[in-house]
N, C-alpha and C positions, 0 to 999 in steps of 0.2 A: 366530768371535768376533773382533772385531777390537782394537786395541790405543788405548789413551785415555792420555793423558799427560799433560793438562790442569793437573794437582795439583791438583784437585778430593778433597777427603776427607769421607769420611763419619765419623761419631761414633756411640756406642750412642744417646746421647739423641734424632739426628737418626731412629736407622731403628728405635728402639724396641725395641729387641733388644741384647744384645750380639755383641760384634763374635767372631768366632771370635781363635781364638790364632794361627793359622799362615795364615787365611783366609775370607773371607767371602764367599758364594754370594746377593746381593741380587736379588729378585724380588719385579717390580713387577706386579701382576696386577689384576683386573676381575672385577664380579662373576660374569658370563656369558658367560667367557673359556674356550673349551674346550680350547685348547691351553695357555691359563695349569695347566691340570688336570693332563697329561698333564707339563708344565713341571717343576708343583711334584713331581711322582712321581721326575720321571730327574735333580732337584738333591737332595733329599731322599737318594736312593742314592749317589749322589756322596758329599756329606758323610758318610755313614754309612762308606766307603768309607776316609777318608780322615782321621788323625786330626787333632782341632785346625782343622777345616775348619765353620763355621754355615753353614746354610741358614734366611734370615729371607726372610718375603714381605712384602710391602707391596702395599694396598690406593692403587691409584693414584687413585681418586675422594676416599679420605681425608685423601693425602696432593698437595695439587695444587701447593703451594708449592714441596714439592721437587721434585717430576714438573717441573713451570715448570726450575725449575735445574737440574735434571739434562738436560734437554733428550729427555725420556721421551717419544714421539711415538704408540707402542702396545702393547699389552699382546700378552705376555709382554716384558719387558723384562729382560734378566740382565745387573745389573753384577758382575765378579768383583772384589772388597775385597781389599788385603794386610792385614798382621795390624794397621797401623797408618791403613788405613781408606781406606788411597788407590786409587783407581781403577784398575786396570790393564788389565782389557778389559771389554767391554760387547756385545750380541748382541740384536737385537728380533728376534723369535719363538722358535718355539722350538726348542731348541739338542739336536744330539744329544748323547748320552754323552760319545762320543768327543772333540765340539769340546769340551764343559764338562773334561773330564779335563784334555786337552793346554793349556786356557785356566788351571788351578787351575797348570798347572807354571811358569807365569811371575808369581805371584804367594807361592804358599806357601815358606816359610825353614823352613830346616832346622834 
């Protein structure tokens, strides 16, 4: 995953979901995305994992506006959220465990 510093933020209202407390696991997905499948399985465990951490997906056909601004190019798209919404890394495809773990440690506060 690599590191985004933009000050791009996201909001609940923006990704329809609220945002976790310590972190946010954003996943941009398609509907006949097979590795979005396998995506949404190893962020789901993650968060589970990890307290104070969401896992919200987004449907990127539904949301094009933001896919446009975020500069979402293919699905599975993983942005990782601080607790206050801001971007701190991002990954298109899909991501192991291990990169999603080590990526949640430069965003989640203690």
């Amino acid at each position: 995953m690599r590191e985004r510093n933009d000050g791009a933020r996201l909001d609940a209202a923006e990704i329809g979901a609220e945002l976790g407390a310590r972190a946010t696991l954003l996943q941009f997905s398609s509907a006949f995305c097979q590795p979005c499948r396998a995506t949404r399985r190893t962020l789901a465990e993650v968060a589970g994992m990890v307290a104070g951490v969401a896992h919200v997906e987004i449907d990127a056909e539904d949301h094009l506006a933001l896919v446009r601004r975020l500069e979402v190019e293919r699905t599975p798209t993983v942005l990782v959220l601080d607790a206050d919404g801001a971007i701190v890394r991002r990954a298109a495809g899909q991501p192991r465990k291990a990169d999603v773990i080590a990526a949640l440690g430069a965003a989640v506060r203690d």
